[in-house]
C-alpha positions, 0 to 999 in steps of 0.5 A: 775513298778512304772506306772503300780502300778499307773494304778492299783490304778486308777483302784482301785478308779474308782472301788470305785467310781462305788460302791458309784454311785450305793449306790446313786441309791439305796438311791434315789430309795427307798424314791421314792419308798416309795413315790409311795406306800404311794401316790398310785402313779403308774406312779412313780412306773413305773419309779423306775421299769424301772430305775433299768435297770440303776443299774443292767448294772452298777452293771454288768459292775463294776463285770466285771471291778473287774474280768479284774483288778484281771486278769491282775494285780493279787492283793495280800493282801490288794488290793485283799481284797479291789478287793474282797470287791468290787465285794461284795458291788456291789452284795449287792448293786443290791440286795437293788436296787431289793428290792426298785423295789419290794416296787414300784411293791407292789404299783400296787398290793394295788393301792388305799389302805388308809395308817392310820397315824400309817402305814404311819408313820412307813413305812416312818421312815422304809425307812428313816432308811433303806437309813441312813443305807445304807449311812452310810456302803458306809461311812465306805466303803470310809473312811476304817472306821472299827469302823462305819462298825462294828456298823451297825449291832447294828444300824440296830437294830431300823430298825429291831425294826420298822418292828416288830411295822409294822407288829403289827399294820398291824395286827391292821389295818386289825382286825378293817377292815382298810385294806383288807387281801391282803393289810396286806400281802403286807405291811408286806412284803413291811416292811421286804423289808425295814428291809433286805436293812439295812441286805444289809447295815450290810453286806456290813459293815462285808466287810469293816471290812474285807477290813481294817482289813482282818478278817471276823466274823466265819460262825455261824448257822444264817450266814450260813443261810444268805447265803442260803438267798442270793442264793434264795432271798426271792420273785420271784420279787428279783433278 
């Protein structure tokens, strides 16, 4: 019984490491994706599109490890919990990976458009801060620190504060002729993109308080309807 409980550790860790590697992929890419959109760089666009084959098989074989292990070893308690936090991180995770793909997509739709310094400084700090956040809840994630997984709903709020000064000076580039109107819709949408990774970020945390401490926060109206985003998440280019 001893070996087996070993294996199933093993398991459990090989798991875990799987989950940081797809967190490293999504770091990667989204300041190359930033990098794509702010230097009209398609080629480099191109890369991150077609490297996010790598995440997704990596996603699908790590829910796929999850569902052999919970199969097999029929985990209770804690090892559920961490079982189930598993397979949650890795959908959250390739959501993000998504989104970075939908930033270097929006690169060819506005190839050429000029970034005023404003503009480029925002969407540069936006990604700055979607990665931190992202780094942070696999922090907690691997520590089983409860007290920084629950913090990121707070720390996020700066991302969600740069999307808002985005959008308003979107406006204001596009009121004095800067950018053309297709060009301020993508960026505005390019800006929400960066804010719904720090969303992922917040969400992978509420799972890591879970994992430690088997309570999840009560489904209220807005978590009811974050769910319903996740079953149609917002783009046809996401998914």
């Amino acid at each position: 019984m001893g070996e087996l409980r070993r294996s199933f550790h093993e398991e459990l860790d090989e798991i875990q490491a799987g989950i940081v590697r797809m967190a490293a992929l999504v770091t990667e890419a989204v300041p190359r994706a930033t990098e794509s959109l702010l230097e009209s760089n398609l080629e480099l666009a191109q890369q991150i599109i077609s490297a996010d084959d790598q995440l997704n098989d990596l996603s699908m074989l790590l829910e796929e490890r999850c569902h052999h292990v919970l199969a097999l070893q029929a985990p209770m308690a804690g090892d559920l919990r961490a079982l189930s936090t598993a397979l949650r991180l890795n959908a959250e995770l390739e959501r993000s990976g998504d989104l970075a793909v939908n930033i270097a997509k929006a690169t060819r739709r506005i190839y050429g458009t000029h970034y005023d310094a404003t503009l480029r400084g925002l969407l540069a700090r936006m990604s700055e801060e979607a990665c931190r956040l992202v780094r942070l809840s696999i922090d907690a994630y691997v520590d089983r620190n409860a007290g920084l997984a629950a913090a990121l709903g707070d720390i996020d709020d700066q991302l969600d504060n740069l999307n808002r000064e985005c959008a308003q000076a979107v406006f204001q580039a596009h009121s004095t002729g800067a950018i053309d109107l297709q060009a301020a819709v993508q960026i505005c949408l390019i800006s929400r993109y960066y804010e719904r990774i720090g969303d992922h970020a917040v969400n992978i945390g509420e799972r890591v308080v879970y994992m430690v401490t088997g309570w999840l926060p009560e489904y209220t109206g807005s978590a009811r309807l974050q769910i319903r985003e996740h079953s149609n998440p917002g783009g046809p280019d996401e998914g």
